[in-house]
PAGUMI-491713 format. One record per atom (N, C-alpha, C): residue in three letters; x, y, z. Coordinates in steps of 0.2 Angstrom, whole numbers, plus 5000, padded with zeros to 4 digits. Atoms other than C-alpha are relative to their C-alpha. Layout:
REM residues N
alaXYZ;...
This chain:
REM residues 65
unk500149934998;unk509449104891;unk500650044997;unk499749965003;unk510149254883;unk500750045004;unk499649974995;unk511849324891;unk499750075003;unk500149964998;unk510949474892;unk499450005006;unk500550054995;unk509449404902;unk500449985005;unk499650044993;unk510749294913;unk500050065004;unk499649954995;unk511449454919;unk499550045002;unk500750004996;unk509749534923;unk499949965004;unk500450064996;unk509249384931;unk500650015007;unk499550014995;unk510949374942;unk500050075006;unk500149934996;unk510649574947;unk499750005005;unk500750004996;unk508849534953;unk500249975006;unk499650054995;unk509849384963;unk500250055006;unk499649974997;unk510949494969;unk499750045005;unk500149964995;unk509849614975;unk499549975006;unk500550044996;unk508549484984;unk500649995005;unk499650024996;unk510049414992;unk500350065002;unk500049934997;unk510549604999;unk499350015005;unk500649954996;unk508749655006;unk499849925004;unk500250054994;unk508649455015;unk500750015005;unk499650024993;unk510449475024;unk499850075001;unk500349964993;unk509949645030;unk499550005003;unk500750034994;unk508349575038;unk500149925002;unk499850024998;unk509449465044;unk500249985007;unk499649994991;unk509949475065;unk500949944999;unk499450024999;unk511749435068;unk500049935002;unk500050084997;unk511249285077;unk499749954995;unk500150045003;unk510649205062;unk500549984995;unk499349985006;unk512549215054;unk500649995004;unk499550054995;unk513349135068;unk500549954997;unk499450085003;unk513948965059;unk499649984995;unk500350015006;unk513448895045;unk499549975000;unk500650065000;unk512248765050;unk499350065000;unk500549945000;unk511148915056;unk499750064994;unk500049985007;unk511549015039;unk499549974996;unk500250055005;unk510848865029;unk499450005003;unk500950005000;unk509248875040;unk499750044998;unk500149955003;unk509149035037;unk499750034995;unk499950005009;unk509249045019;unk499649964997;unk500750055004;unk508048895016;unk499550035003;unk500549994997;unk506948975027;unk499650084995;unk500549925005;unk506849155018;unk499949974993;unk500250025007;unk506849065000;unk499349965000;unk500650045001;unk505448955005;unk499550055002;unk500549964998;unk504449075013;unk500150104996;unk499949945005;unk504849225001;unk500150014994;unk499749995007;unk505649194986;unk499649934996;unk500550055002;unk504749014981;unk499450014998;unk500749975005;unk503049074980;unk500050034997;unk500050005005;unk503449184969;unk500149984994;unk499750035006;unk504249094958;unk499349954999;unk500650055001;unk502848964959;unk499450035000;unk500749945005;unk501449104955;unk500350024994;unk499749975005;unk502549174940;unk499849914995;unk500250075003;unk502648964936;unk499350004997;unk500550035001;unk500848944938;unk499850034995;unk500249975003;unk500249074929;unk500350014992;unk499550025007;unk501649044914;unk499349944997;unk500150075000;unk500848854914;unk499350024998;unk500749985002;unk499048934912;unk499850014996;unk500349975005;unk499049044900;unk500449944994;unk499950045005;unk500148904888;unk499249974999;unk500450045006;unk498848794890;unk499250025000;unk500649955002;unk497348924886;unk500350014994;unk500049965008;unk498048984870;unk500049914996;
């Protein structure tokens, strides 16, 4: 990946990670064990499929052309 692309990519990061902790409730930012549910909870049910529609349809059109 290109430096300029990284840095794109780390913004977008940044800002996913802004708009999950303010829909965040304070009680989920207690201790860390709770954090870490948290975190895996919003990426699995938010940020993953994404990504795994972006995947899939990457992986398509390869193997169509």
């Amino acid at each position: 990946m290109n430096p300029e692309k990284e840095k794109a990519l780390k913004e977008h990061i940044q800002a996913i990670a802004l708009i999950l902790y303010e829909e965040t409730s304070p009680e989920q930012l207690r201790d860390l064990e709770t954090i870490e549910t948290t975190v895996r909870h919003q990426v699995t049910e938010y940020v993953s499929p994404e990504i795994g529609i972006f995947l899939s349809k990457e992986q398509q059109e390869h193997i169509v052309r």
